[in-house]
C-alpha positions in Angstrom: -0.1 14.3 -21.7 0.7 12.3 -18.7 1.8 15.4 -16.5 -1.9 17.1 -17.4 -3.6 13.7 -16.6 -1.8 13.5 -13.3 -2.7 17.2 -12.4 -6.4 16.0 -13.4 -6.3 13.5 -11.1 -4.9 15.8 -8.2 -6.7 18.7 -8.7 -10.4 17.5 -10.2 -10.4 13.8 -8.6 -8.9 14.6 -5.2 -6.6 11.1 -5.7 -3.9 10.2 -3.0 0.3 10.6 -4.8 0.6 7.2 -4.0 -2.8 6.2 -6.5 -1.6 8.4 -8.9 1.8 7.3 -9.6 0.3 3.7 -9.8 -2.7 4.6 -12.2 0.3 6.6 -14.2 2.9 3.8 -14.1 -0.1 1.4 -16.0 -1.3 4.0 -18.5 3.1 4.5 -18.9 2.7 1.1 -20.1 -0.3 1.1 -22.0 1.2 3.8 -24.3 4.6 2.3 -24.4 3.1 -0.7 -25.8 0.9 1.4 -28.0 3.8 3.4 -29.4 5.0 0.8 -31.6 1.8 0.3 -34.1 2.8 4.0 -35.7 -0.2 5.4 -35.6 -0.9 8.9 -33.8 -2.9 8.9 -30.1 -6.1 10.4 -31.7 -6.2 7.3 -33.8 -6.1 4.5 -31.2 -9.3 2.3 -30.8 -10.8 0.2 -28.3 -9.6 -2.7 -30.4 -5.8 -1.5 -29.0 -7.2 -1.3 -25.5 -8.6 -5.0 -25.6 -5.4 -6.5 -27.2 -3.6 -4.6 -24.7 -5.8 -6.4 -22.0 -5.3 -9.3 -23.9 -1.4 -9.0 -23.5 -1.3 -9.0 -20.0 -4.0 -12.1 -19.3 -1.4 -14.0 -18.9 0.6 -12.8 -16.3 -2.3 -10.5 -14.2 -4.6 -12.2 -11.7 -8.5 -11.2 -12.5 -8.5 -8.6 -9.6 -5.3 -6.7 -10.8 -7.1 -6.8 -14.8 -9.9 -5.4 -13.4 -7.8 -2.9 -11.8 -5.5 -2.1 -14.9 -9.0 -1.9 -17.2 -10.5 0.8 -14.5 -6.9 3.0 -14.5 -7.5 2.9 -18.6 -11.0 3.7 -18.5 -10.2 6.7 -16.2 -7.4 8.1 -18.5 -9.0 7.7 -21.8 -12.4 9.5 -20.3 -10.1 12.2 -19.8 -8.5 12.2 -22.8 -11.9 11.7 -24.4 -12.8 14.9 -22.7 -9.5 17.3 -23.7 -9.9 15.9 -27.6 -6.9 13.6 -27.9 -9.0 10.7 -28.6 -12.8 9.4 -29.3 -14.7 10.2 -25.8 -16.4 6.5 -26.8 -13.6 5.0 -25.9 -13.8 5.1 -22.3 -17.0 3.8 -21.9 -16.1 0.8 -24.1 -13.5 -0.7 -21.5 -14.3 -4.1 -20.3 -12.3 -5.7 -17.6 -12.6 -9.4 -16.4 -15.4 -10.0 -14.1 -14.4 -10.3 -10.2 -16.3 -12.3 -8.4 -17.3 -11.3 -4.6 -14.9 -13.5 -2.7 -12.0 -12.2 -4.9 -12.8 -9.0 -3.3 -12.0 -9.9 0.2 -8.6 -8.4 1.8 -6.3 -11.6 1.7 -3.1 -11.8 4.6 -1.2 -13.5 6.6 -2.4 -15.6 9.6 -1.9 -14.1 12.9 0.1 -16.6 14.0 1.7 -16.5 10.5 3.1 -12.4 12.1 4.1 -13.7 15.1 6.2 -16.3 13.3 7.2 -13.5 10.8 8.3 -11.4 13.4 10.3 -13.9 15.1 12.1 -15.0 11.7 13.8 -11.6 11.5 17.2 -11.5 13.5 19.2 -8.9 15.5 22.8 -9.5 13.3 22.3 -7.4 9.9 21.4 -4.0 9.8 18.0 -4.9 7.9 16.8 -7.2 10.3 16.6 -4.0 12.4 15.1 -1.7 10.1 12.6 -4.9 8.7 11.8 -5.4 12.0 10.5 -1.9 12.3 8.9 -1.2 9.7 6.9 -4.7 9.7 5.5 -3.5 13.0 4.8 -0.6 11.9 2.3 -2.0 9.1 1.2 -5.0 11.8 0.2 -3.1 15.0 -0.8 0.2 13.2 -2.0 -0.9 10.0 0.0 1.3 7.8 0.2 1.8 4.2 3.8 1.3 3.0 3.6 4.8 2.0 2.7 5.9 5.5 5.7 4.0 7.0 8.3 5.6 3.8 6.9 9.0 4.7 7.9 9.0 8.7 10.3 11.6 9.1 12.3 11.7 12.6 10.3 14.5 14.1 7.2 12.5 13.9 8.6 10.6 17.1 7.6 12.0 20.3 9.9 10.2 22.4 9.0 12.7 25.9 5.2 11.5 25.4 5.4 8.3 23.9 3.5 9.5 20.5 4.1 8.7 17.2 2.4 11.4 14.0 1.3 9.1 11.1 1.2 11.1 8.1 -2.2 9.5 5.9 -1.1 11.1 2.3 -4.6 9.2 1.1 -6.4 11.0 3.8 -4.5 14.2 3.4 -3.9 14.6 7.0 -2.0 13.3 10.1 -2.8 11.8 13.2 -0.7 11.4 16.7 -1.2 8.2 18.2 0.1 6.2 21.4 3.8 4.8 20.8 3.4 1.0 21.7 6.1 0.1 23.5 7.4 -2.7 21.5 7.2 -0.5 18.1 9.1 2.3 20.4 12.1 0.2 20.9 12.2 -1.6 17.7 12.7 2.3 16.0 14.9 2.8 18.8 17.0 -0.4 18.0 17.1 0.6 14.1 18.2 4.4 14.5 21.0 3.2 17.4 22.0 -0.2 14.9 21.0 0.2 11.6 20.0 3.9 10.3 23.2 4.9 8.7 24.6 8.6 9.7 22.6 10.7 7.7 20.9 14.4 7.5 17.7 13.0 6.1 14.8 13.7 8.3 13.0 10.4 7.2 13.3 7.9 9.6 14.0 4.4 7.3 17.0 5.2 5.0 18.1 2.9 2.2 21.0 0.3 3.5 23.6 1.6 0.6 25.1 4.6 0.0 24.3 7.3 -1.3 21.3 7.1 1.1 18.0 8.0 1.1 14.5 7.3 1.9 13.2 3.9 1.3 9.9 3.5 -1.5 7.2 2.1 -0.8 8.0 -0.4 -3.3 11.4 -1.5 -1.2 9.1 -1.8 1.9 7.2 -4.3 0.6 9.4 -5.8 -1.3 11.2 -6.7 2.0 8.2 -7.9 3.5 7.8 -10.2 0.9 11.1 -12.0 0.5 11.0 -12.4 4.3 7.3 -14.2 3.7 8.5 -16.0 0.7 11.4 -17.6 2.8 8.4 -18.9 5.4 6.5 -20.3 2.4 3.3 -17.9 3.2 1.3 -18.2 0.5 2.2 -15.3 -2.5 -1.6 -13.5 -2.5 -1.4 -12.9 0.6 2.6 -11.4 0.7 3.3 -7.7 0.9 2.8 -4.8 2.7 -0.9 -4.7 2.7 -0.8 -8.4 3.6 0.3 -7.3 7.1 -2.4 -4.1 6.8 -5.0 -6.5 6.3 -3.8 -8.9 9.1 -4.0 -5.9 11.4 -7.6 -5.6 10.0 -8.7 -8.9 10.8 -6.9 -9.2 14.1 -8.5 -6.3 15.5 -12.0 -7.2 14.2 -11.2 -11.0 15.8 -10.7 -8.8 18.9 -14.4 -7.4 18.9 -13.4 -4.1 17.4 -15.8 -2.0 16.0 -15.8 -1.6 12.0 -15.3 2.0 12.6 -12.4 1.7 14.9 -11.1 -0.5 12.6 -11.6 2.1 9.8 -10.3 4.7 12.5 -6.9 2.7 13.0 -6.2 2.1 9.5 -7.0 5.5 8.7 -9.5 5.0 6.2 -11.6 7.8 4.5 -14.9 5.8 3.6 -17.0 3.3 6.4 -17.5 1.3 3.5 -13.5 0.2 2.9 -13.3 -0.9 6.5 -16.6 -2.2 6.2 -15.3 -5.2 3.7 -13.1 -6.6 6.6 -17.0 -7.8 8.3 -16.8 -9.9 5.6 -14.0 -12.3 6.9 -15.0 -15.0 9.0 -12.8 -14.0 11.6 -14.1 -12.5 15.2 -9.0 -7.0 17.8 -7.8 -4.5 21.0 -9.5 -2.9 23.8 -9.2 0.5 22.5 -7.2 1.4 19.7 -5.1 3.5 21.4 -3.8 1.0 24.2 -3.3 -1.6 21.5 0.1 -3.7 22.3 0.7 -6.6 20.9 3.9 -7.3 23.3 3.1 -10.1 24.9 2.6 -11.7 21.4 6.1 -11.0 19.4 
């Protein structure tokens, strides 16, 4: 069931790996906590759906209900449609309302990077690899997936390009190396990549080694924001996306160029950043933020 609803989602909806595996992880748990009631998967009812919702009130914000409710309503219009359950079911999925300000991308301060940034030391072989990747999701405005998925011979070190691989966009783009991202990658493979044949660049710190999840990324992003008491919606790796976001639009950067940067399929996604009452770069490409960490 859950291998023909990810190939569904692939193949029919066109979904990035990265939204897949999340929509798959909640329905995971939906049926997990479904399994115990004994009664066969044609059987369930919405009534299981909204004590399911009702489960997780408690420990789910409204945004990330609303969220969970849309993943179900997804799968279960799927399985409506291949016969495994009533098709009415999908349809009958309520989440919690959102209201309009909920929707607006929450990060860190500016000033709350550069003071992130300068939190992270030069002694431990994370601070070398944090230090890289949190640039990496500052300056470029990458997804944590972007940043897991660099391999080594996305570094164009006799042109001073980086390739950013956009799994949600299903392509890659070359941009400018900024100097300061340059030699913070430079710093991590010299002092802190451990020897490895692995062609991605940001290798787990323990043995046996291998590429680090997007989950790790931001999980180190958000114990180093957690020690500078940063408040915890705006933690994470898509906090320091968003501050990219705003930063550039505070800049005078076109919503497109923001969109452009961050590698964004639809105008209207980038379009959501006009929304913050903040007024980014000269042109993308030049962007360097040296002078500021």
């Amino acid at each position: 069931t859950r291998r023909s609803s990810d190939l569904w989602m692939r193949d029919e909806r066109g979904l990035a790996v990265g939204t897949i595996d999340r929509r798959s992880r909640f329905v995971g748990a939906f049926l997990r906590w479904y399994h115990p009631r004994k009664r066969s998967f044609h059987h369930v009812r919405i009534t299981d759906v909204d004590d399911y919702l009702v489960h997780l009130a408690g420990r789910w914000s409204r945004r990330s209900m609303a969220t969970q409710a849309s993943d179900l309503r997804m799968f279960f219009r799927h399985a409506g449609k291949r016969g495994w359950c009533s098709p009415a079911i999908a349809d009958a999925i309520q989440g919690p309302r959102v209201y309009a300000r909920e929707l607006l991308p929450l990060g860190p301060a500016w000033d709350q990077v550069e003071e992130l940034m300068a939190s992270i030391g030069k002694r431990q072989t994370k601070d070398f690899r944090d230090r890289a990747t949190f640039m990496l999701l500052a300056i470029y405005g990458l997804r944590a997936s972007e940043v897991a998925a660099m391999r080594l011979e996305d570094l164009d070190w006799d042109h001073d390009q980086i390739r950013i691989r956009r799994p949600k966009c299903r392509d890659s783009k070359v941009c400018p190396l900024v100097p300061t991202v340059g030699n913070a990658i430079v710093e991590y493979l010299k002092k802190g990549r451990p020897e490895s044949a692995r062609s991605e660049v940001f290798l787990t710190l323990n043995a046996p080694f291998h590429p680090m999840s997007p989950g790790a990324i931001g999980m180190a992003v958000r114990r180093r924001m957690g020690k500078l008491k940063i408040p915890p919606d705006r933690r994470g790796s898509h906090g320091l996306r968003h501050a990219c976001a705003t930063h550039l639009l505070g800049e005078g950067f076109s919503i497109k160029e923001i969109g452009d940067h961050l590698g964004q399929i639809s105008p209207a996604s980038a379009q959501v950043y006009a929304k913050v009452d903040l007024a980014g770069l000269r042109t993308v490409g030049n962007f360097d933020i040296g002078g500021l960490l």
